[in-house]
Backbone as CSV, one residue per row, in Angstrom:
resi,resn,N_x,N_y,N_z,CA_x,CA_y,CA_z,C_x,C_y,C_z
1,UNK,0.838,-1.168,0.000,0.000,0.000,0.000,0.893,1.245,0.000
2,UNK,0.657,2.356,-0.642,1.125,3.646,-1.055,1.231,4.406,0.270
3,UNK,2.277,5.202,1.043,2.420,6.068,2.026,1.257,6.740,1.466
4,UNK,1.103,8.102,1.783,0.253,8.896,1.933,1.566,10.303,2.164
5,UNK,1.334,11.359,1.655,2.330,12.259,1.702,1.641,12.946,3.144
6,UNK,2.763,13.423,3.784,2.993,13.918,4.934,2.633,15.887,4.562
7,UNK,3.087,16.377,3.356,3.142,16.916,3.075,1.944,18.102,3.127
8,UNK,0.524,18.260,3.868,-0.336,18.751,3.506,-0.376,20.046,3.452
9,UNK,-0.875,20.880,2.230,-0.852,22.503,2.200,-1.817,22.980,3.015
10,UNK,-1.491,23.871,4.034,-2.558,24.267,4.862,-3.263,25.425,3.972
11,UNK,-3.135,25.891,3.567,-3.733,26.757,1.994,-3.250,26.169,1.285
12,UNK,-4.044,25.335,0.361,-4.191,24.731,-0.877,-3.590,25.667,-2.221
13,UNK,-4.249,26.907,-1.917,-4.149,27.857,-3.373,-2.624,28.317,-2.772
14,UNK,-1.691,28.382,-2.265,-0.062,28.473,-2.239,0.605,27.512,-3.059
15,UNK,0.469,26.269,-3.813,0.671,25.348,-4.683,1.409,25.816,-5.414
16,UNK,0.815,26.886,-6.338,1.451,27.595,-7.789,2.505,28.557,-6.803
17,UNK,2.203,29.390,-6.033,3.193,30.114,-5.723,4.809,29.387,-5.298
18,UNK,4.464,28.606,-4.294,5.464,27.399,-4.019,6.089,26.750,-5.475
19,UNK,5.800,26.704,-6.049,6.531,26.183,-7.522,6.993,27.145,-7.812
20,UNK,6.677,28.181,-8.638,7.056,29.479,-9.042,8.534,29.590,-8.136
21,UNK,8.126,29.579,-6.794,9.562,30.165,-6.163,10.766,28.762,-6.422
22,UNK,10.194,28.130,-5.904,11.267,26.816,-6.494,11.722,26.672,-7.649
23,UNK,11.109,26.781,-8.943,12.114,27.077,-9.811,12.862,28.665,-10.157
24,UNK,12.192,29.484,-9.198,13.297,30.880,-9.421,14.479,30.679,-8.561
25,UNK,14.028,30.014,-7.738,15.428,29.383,-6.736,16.436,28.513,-7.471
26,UNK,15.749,27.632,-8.012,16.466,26.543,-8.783,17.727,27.499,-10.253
27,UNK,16.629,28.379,-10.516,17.688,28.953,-11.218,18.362,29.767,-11.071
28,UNK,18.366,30.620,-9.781,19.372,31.594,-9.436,20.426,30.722,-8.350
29,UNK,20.183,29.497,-8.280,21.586,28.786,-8.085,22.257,28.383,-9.158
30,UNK,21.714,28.004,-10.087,22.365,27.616,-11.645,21.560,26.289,-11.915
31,UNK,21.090,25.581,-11.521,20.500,24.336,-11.363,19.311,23.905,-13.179
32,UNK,19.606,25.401,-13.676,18.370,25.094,-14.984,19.552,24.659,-15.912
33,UNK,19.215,23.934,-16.644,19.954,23.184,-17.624,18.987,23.639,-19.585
34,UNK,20.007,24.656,-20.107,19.118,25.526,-20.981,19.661,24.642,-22.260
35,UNK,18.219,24.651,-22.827,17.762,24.562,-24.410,17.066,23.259,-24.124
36,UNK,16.401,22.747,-23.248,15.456,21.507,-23.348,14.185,21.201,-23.492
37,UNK,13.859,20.813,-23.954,11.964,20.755,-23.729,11.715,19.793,-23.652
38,UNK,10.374,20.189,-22.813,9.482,18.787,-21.513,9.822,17.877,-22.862
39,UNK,9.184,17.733,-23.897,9.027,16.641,-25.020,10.079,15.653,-24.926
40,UNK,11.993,15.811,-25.107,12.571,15.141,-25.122,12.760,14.026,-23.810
41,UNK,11.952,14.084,-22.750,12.442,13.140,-22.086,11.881,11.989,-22.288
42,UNK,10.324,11.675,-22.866,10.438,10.242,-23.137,9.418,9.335,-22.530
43,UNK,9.317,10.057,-21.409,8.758,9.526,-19.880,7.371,9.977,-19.691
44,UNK,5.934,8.611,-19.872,5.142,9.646,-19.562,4.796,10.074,-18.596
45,UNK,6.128,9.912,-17.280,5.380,10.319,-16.193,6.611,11.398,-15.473
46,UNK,7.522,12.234,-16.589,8.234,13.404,-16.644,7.312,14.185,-15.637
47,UNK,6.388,14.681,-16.673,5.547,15.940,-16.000,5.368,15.794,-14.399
48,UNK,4.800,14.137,-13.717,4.296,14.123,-12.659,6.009,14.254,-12.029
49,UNK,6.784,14.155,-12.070,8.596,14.023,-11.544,9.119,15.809,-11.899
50,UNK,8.287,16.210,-12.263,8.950,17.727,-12.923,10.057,17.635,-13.907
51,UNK,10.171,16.874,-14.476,11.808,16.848,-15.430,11.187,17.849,-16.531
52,UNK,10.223,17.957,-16.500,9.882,19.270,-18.302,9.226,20.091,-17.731
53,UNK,9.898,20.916,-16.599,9.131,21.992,-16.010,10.082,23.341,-16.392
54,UNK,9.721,24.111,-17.168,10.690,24.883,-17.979,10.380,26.482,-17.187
55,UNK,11.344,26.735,-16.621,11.761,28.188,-15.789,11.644,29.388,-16.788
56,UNK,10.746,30.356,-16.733,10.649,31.971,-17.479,11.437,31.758,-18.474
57,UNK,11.179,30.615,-19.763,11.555,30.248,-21.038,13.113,29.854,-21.168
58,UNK,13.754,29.707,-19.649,15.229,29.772,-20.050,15.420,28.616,-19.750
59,UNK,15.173,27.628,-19.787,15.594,26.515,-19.397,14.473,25.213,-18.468
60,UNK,15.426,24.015,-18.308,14.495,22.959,-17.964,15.435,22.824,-16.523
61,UNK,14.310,21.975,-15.197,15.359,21.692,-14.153,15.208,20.676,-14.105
62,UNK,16.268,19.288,-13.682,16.347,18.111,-14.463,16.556,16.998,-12.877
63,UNK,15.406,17.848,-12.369,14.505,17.172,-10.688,15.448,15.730,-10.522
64,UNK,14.410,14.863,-11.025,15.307,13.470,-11.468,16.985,13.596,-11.271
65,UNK,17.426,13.766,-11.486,19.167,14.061,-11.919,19.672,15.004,-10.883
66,UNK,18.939,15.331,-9.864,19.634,16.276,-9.412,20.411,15.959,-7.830
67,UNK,20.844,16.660,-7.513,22.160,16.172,-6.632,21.037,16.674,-5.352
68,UNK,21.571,15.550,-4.072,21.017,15.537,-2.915,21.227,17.252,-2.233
69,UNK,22.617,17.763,-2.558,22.774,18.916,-1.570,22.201,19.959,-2.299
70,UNK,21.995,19.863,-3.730,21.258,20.923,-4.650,20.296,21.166,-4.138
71,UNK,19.422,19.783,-4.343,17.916,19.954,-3.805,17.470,20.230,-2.429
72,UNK,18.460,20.010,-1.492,18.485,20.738,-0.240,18.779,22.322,-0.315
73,UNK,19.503,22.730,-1.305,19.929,24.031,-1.065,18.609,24.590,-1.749
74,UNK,17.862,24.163,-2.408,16.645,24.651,-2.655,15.579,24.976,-1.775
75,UNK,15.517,23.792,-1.248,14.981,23.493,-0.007,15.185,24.639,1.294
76,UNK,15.883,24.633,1.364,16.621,25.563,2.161,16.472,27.312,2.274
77,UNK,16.765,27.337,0.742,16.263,28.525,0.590,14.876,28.609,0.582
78,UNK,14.220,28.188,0.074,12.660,28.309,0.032,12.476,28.540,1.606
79,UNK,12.410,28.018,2.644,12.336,28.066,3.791,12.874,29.460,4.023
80,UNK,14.259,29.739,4.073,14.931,30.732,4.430,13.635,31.794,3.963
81,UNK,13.293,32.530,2.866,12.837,33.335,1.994,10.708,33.626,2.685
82,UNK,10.514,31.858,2.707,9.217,31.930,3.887,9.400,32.486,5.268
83,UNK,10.362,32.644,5.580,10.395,32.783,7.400,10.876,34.318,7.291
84,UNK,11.393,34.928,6.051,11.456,36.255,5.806,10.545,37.048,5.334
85,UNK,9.521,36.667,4.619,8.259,36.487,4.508,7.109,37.384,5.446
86,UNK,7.388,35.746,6.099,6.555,35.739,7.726,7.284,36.864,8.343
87,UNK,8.563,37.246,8.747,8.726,38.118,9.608,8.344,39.734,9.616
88,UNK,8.455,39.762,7.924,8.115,40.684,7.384,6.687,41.449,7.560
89,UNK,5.732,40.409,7.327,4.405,40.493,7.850,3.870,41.101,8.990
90,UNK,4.586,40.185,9.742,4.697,40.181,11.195,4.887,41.900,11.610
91,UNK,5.562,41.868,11.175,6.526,43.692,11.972,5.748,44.778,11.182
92,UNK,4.912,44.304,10.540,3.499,45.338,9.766,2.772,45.069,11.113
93,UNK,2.282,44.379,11.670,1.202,44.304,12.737,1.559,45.191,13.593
């Protein structure tokens, strides 16, 4: 039987935003790999893995293939950038 993702969005509609920032993250570390399209990988289950998820026309990030500390440093930042976010908010109140 299938885990169940741990993962739940407590706002649902943050989905698209959460992507959006992950691949602007992904590519202002260098992580986009340019001139690819979703088409060449082959796989019909690319799309559900992100391998043909193509960043503000410049490139593809190649999820699959990618290195454990990359995807942490993504990780990472995304977090970092939410909790700056939040603090930000915060000090408006």
């Amino acid at each position: 039987m299938p885990r169940r993702s741990r993962n739940i969005k407590v706002v649902p509609e943050s989905k698209q935003a959460l992507e959006q920032m992950k691949y602007e993250i992904a590519a202002e570390l260098g992580l986009v790999t340019p001139g690819m399209s979703g088409a060449d990988h082959g796989s019909e289950f690319a799309g559900e893995l992100g391998a043909g998820t193509a960043v503000a026309g410049a490139g593809q990030v190649q999820w699959p293939n990618l290195a454990t500390r990359d995807a942490g440093a993504v990780g990472g930042t995304i977090t970092r950038r939410l909790i700056q976010q939040a603090e930000q908010l915060l000090g408006r109140l």
